[in-house]
C-alpha positions in Angstrom: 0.0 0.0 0.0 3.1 2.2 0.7 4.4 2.0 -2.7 1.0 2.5 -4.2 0.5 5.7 -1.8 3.7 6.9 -3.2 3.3 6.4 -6.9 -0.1 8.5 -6.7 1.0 11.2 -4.4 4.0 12.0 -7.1 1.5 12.3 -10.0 -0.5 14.5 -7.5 2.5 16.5 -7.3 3.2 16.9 -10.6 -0.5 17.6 -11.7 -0.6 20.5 -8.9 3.0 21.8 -10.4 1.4 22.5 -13.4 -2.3 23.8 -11.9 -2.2 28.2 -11.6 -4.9 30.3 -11.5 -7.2 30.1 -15.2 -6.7 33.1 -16.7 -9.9 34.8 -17.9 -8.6 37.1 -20.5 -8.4 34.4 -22.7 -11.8 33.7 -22.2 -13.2 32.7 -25.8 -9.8 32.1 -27.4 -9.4 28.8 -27.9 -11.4 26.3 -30.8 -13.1 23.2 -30.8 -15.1 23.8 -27.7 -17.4 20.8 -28.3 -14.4 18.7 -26.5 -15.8 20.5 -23.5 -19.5 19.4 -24.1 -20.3 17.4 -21.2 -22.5 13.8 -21.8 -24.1 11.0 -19.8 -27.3 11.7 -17.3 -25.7 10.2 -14.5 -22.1 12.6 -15.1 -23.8 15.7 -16.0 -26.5 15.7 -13.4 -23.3 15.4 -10.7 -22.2 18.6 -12.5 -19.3 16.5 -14.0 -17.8 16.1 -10.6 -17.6 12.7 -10.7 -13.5 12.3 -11.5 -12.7 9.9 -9.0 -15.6 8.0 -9.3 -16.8 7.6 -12.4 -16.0 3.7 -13.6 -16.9 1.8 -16.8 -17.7 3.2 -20.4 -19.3 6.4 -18.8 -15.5 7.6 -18.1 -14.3 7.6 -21.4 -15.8 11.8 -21.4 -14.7 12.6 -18.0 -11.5 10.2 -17.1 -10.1 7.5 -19.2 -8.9 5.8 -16.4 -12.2 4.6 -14.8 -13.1 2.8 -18.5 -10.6 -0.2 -17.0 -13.0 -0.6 -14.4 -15.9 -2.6 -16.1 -18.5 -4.8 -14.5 -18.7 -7.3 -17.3 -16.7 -8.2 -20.1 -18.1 -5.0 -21.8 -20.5 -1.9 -21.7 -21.8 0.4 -24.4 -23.4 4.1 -23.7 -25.2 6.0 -25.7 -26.4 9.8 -24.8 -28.6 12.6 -26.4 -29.1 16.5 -25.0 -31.2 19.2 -26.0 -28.4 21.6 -25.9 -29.6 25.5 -25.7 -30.4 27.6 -29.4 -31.5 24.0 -30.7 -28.4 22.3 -30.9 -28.3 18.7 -30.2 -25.2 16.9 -28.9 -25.0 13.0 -29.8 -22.4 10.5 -28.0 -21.9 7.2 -28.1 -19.3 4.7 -27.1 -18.6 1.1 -26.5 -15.9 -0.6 -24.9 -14.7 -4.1 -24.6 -12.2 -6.1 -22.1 -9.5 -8.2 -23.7 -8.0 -10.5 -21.0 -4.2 -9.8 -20.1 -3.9 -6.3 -22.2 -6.3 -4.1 -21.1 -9.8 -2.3 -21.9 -10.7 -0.6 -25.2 -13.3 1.3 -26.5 -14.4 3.6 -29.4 -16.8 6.6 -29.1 -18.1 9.3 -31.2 -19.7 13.0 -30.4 -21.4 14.9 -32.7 -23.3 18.1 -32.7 -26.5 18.9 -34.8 -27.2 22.5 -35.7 -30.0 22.2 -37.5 -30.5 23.7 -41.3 -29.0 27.6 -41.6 -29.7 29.9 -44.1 -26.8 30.8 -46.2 -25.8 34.7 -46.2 -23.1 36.5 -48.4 -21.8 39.8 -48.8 -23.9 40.0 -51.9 -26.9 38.5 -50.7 -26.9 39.6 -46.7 -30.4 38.4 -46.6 -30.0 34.9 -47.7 -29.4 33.2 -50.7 -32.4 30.6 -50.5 -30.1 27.5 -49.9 -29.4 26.4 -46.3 -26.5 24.6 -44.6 -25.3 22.4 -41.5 -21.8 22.4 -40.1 -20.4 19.4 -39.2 -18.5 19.1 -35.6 -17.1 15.5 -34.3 -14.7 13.8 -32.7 -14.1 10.6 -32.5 -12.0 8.7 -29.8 -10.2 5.4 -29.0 -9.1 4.3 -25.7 -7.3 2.6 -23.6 -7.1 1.8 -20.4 -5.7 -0.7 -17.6 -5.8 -1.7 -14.1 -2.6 -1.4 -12.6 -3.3 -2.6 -9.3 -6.8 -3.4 -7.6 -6.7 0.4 -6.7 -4.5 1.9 -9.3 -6.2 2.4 -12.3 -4.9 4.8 -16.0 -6.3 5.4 -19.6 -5.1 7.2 -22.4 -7.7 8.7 -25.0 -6.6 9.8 -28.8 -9.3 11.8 -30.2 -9.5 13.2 -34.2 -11.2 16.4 -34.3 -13.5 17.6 -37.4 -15.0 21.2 -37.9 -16.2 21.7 -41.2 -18.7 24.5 -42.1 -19.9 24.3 -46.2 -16.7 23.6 -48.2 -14.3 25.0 -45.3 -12.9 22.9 -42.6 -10.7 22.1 -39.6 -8.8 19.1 -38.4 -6.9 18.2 -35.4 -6.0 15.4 -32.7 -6.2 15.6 -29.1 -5.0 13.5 -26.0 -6.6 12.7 -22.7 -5.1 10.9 -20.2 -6.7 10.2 -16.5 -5.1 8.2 -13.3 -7.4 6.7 -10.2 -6.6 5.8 -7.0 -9.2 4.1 -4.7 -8.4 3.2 -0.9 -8.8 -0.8 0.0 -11.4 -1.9 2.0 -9.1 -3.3 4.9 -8.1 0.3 5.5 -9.1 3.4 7.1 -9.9 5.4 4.1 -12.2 2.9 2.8 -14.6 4.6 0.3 -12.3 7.3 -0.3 -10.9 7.9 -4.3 -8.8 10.6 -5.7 -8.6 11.1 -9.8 -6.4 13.0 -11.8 -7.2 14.0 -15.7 -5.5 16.0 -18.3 -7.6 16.6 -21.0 -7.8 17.8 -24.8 -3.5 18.1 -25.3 -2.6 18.7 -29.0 -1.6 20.7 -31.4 -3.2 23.9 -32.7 -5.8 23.6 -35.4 -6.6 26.3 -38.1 -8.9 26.5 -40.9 -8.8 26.0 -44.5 -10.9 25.7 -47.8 -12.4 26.6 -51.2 -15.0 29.0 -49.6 -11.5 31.6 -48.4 -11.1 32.2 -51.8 -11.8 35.7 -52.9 -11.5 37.9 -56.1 -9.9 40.9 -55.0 -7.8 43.3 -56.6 -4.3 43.6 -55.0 -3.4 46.4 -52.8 -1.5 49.2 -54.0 -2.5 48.5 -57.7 -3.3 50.9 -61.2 -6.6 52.2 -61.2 -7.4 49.6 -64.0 -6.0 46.4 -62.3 -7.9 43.4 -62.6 -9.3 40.9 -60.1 -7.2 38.2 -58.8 -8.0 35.1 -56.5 -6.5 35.1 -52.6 -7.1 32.4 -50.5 -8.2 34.5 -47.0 -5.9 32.7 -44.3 -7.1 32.2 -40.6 -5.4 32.2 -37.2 -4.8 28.7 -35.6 -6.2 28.4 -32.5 -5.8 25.9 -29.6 -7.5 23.3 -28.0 -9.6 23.5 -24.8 -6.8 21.9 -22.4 -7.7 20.9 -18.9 -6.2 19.5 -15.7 -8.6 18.4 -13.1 -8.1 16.8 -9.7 -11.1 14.9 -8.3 -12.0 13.0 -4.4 -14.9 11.4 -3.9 -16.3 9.4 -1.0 -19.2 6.6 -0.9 -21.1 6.5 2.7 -22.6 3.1 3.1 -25.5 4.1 5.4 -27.1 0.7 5.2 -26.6 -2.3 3.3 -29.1 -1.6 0.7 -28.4 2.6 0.6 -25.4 4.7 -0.2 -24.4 7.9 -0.6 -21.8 9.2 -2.1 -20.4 12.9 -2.7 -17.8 13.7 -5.1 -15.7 17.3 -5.7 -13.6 18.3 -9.0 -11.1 21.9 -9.1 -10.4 22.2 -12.8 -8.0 24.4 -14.5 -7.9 25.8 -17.9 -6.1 27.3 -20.4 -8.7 29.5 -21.8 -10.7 31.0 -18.8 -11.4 30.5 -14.8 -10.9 27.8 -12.5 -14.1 25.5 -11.5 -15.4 23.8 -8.7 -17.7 21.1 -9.2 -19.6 19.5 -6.9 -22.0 16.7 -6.5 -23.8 13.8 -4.5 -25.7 11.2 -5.3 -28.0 8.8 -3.3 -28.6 5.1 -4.4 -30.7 2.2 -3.0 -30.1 -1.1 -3.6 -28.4 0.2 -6.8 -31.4 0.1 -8.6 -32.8 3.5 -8.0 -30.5 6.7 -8.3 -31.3 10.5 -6.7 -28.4 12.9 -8.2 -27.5 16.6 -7.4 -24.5 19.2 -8.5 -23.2 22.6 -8.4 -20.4 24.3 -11.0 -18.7 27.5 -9.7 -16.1 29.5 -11.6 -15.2 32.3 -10.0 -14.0 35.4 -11.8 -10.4 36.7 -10.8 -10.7 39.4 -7.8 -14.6 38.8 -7.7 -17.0 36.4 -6.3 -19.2 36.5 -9.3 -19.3 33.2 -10.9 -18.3 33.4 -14.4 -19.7 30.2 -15.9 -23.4 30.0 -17.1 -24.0 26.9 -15.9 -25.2 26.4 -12.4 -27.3 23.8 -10.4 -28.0 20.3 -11.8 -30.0 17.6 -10.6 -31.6 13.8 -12.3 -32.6 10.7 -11.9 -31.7 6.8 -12.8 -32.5 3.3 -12.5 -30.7 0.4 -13.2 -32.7 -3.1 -14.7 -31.9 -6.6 -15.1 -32.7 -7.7 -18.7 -31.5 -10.9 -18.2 -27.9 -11.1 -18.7 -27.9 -7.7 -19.9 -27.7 -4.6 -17.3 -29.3 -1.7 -18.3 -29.4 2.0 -16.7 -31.7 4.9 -17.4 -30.4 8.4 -16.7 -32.2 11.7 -17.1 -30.1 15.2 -16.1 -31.5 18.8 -15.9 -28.8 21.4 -16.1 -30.0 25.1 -15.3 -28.3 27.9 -17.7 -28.5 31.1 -17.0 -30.0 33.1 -20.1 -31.3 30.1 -22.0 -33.1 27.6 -21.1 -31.7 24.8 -19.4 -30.4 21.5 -21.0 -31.7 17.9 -20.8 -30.0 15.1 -21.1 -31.1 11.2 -21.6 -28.7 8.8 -21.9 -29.0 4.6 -21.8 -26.1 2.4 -20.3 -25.4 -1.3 -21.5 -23.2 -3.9 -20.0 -22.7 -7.4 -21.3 
């Protein structure tokens, strides 16, 4: 237990090395922002601050690390939420043990925006023909069980922006750590978590629809028209480092509670506190709860739009097959709040 005590308190240490204070005047800066798009009923309606204890193919969004942890020989998820200004946000993953390696597993997000009408400088009120971008990233895992308490995963994600006939691509890295105290031990019930999402390289884009005919700068009065391709500023990734405890009370045999907490620090705006609890009994029925804070620098005005969440889930038997249910409401300030539905397999 020593050694394993030790191994986790040094990547403790070198996650907090590298944790200072978000900085809010890059607020808005950085690009593919649906890598922060939270999914899963159970996750979001814990406000997401379910690091340390999030296990199975639920973790492969919030920490790769708890996808080694699978009840059966493997699980598939699948998620849906009416995001606000009638986006809707698509997940689903599915992951698999393979005896002596590890667990792996494959997921895919996608947002919908619906049909837009297409605008141009010519035509500022439309041009009669609509469009829909087309965000997505896809993901492939892996994770392993060190030890029965230590647990790491390592996500690859390929990123895809494209908007009409002009696009953006890119890869990202997540990689997550778990620690869970044994149940000879004091600490019993106790987990800490550490995750370092969405590391890669900038991404910029490109495409047919920069051209432009413009006549060059500096030119006769009678110059002619010449193509330029319009180049855009790269922009980086939505990188995270989040620490995570959590703790499950065993009240009675057939009712737990357990209460979880997440700090998270990024590179494009201010630090969060998450935090949630949850209430199960018999681990059939589920009664969720969570908060997100995100303080502004020098002010206690909380700088995120998202606030209180709360939901519901039940877990059935379909013989041989487990199934879960989970339902999240997540309040947003000036729109209206977002619902989540998402429907857990294990085989």
């Amino acid at each position: 237990m020593k050694k394993d005590c030790l191994k986790v308190l040094g990547i403790l240490l070198l996650a907090s090395a590298v944790c200072v204070a978000g900085d809010d005047s890059k607020t808005g800066t950085a690009g593919a922002e649906e890598l922060l798009l939270p999914v899963g009923g159970r996750s979001i309606a814990l406000a997401g601050a379910n690091l340390a204890n999030v296990d199975g193919i639920e973790a492969v969004f919030w920490n790769p690390a708890g996808v080694a942890i699978m009840q059966g020989d493997g699980e598939a998820t699948f998620s849906h939420m009416n995001y606000f200004a009638d986006i809707g946000l698509e997940y689903g993953s599915i992951g698999f043990k393979a005896e002596g390696i590890g667990t792996f597993a494959l997921s895919v997000k996608s947002l919908d925006f619906g049909d837009i009408q297409q605008t141009t400088e010519d035509q500022p009120e439309g041009t009669g023909v609509t469009f829909s971008p087309t965000f997505a990233v896809f993901g492939l895992t892996f994770a392993r069980e060190l030890t029965d308490r230590i647990s790491v995963g390592v996500t690859a994600k390929y990123i895809s922006e494209k908007i009409i006939n002009t696009s953006a691509n890119g890869f990202g890295f997540d990689m997550g750590v778990k620690y869970k105290f044994g149940p000879n031990t004091p600490l019993n019930g106790l987990k800490f978590a550490v995750a370092v999402k969405n590391l890669g390289p900038q991404m910029q884009y490109d495409g047919t629809d920069l051209d432009q005919e413009v006549v060059p700068p500096n030119s006769a009065a009678n110059a002619q028209e010449e193509p330029l391709r319009f180049t855009t500023l790269a922009f980086e990734l939505p990188s995270t480092i989040e620490l995570g405890l959590a703790y499950d009370y065993m009240i009675s045999p057939d009712n737990r509670f357990s209460i979880a907490g997440v700090f998270q620090n990024s590179n494009f705006g201010s630090d969060q506190y998450r935090i949630g609890g949850e209430y199960a009994f018999n681990e059939i029925f589920f009664l969720r709860g969570g908060y997100t804070y995100a303080p502004l620098e020098g002010s206690s005005t909380n700088s995120t739009i998202f606030g209180l969440c709360a939901g519901a889930g039940a877990a059935i038997d379909l013989g041989g097959v487990q199934a879960r249910l989970d339902y999240a409401y997540e309040q947003t300030k000036y729109f209206v709040g977002t619902n989540t539905i998402s429907v857990t397999l294990g085989f």
